[in-house]
Short mmCIF file of the C-alpha atoms (twelve columns), coordinates in Angstrom:
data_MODEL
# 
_entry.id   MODEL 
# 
loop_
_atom_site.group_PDB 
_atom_site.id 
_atom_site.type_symbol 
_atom_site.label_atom_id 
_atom_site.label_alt_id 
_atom_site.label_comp_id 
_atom_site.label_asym_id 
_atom_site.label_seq_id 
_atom_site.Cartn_x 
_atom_site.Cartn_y 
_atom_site.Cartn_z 
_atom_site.pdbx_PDB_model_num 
ATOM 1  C CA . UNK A 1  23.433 -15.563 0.607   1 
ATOM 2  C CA . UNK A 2  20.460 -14.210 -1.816  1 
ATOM 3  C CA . UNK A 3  20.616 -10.304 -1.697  1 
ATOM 4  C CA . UNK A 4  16.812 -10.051 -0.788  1 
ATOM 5  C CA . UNK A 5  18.141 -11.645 2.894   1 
ATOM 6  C CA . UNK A 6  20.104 -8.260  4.069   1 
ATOM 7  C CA . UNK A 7  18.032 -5.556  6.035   1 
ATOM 8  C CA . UNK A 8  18.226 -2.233  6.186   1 
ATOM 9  C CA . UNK A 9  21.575 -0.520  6.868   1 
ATOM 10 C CA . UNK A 10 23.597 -3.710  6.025   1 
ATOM 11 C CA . UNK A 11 26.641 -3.557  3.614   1 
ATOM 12 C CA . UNK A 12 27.805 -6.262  1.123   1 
ATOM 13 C CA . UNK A 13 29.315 -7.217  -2.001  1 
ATOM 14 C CA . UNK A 14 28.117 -8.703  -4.722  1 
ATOM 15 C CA . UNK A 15 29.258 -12.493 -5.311  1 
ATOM 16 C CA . UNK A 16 27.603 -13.487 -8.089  1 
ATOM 17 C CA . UNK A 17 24.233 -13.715 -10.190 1 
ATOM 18 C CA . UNK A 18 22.000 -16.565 -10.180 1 
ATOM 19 C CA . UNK A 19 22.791 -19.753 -12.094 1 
ATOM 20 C CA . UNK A 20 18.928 -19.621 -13.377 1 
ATOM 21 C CA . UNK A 21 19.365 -15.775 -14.129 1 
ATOM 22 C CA . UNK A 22 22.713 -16.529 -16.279 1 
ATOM 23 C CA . UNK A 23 20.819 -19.281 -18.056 1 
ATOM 24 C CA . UNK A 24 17.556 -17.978 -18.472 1 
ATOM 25 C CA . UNK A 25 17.453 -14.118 -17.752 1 
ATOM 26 C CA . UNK A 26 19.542 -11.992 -20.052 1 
ATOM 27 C CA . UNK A 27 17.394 -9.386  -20.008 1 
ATOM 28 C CA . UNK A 28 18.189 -9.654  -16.423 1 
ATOM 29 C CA . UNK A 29 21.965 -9.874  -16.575 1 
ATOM 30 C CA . UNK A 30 21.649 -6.484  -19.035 1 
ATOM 31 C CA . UNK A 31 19.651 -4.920  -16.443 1 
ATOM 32 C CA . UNK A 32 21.697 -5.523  -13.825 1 
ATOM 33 C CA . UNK A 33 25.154 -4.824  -15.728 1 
ATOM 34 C CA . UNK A 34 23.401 -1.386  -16.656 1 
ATOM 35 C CA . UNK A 35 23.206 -0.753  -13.102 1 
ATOM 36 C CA . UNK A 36 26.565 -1.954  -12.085 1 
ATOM 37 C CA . UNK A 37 25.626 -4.223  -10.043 1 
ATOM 38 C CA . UNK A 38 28.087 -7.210  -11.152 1 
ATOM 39 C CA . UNK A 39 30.141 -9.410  -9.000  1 
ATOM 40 C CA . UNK A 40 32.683 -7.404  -7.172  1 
ATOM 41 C CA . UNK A 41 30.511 -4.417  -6.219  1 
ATOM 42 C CA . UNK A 42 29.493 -3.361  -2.843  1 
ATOM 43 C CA . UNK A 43 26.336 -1.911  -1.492  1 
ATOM 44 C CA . UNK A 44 24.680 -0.562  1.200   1 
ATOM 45 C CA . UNK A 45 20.614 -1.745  2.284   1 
ATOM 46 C CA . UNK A 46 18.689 2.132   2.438   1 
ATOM 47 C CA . UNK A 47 15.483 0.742   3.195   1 
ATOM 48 C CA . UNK A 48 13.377 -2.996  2.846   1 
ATOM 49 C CA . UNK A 49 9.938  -2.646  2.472   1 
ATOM 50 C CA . UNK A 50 7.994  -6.217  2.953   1 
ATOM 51 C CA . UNK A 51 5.068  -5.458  2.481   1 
ATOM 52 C CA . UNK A 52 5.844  -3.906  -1.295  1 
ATOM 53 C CA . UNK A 53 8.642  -6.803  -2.070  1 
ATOM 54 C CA . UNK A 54 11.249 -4.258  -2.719  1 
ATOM 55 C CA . UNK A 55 14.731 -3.526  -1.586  1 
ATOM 56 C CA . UNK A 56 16.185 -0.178  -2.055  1 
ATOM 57 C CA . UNK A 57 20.343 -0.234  -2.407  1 
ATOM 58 C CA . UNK A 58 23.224 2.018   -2.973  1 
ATOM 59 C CA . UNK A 59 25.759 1.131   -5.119  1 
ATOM 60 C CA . UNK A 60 28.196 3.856   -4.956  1 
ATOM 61 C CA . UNK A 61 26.235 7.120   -5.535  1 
ATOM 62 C CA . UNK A 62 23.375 5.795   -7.076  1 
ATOM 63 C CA . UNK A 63 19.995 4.111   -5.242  1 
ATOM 64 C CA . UNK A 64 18.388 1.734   -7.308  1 
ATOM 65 C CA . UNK A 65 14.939 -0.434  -6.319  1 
ATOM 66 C CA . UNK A 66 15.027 -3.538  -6.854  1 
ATOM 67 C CA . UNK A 67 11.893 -6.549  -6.336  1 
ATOM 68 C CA . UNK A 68 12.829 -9.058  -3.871  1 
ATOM 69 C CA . UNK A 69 12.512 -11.839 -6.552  1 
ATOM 70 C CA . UNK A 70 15.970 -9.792  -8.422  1 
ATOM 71 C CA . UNK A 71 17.624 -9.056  -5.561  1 
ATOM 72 C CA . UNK A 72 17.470 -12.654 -4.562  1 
ATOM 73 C CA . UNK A 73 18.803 -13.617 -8.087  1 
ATOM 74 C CA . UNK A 74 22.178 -11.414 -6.752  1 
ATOM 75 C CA . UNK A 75 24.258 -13.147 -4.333  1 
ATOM 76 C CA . UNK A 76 26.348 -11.597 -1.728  1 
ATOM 77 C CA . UNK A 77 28.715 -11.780 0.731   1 
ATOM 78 C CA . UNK A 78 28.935 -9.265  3.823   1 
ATOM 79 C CA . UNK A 79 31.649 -6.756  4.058   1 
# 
């Protein structure tokens, strides 16, 4: 399931990135790797906003905010 389809207070770990973002993103894959989000990592939903496209996340102590379009690119599994 595309990250951007969890809602607020949901908890899940991260599968795997996007064929397309592998392919044609690594400015994207850095990005995310920089973040630590990589397959293998959980996090928690803090807050979806819809009408901003945005999806706030913790991944262990850190909150990052990330656009609906890269959170979809991150799939992920509930835990």
């Amino acid at each position: 399931m595309p990250g951007s389809g969890f809602g607020r207070g949901d908890r899940a770990a991260i599968s795997r990135v996007s064929e397309v973002a592998e392919r044609e993103a690594p400015l994207l894959l850095a990005y995310l790797d920089g973040r630590g989000l990589t397959p293998g990592r959980a996090v928690d939903v803090v807050e979806v906003d819809d009408i901003g496209r945005t999806i706030r996340i913790r991944a262990g102590k850190r909150e990052i905010t990330l656009s609906h379009d890269t959170a979809a690119k991150l799939w992920v599994m509930p835990v």
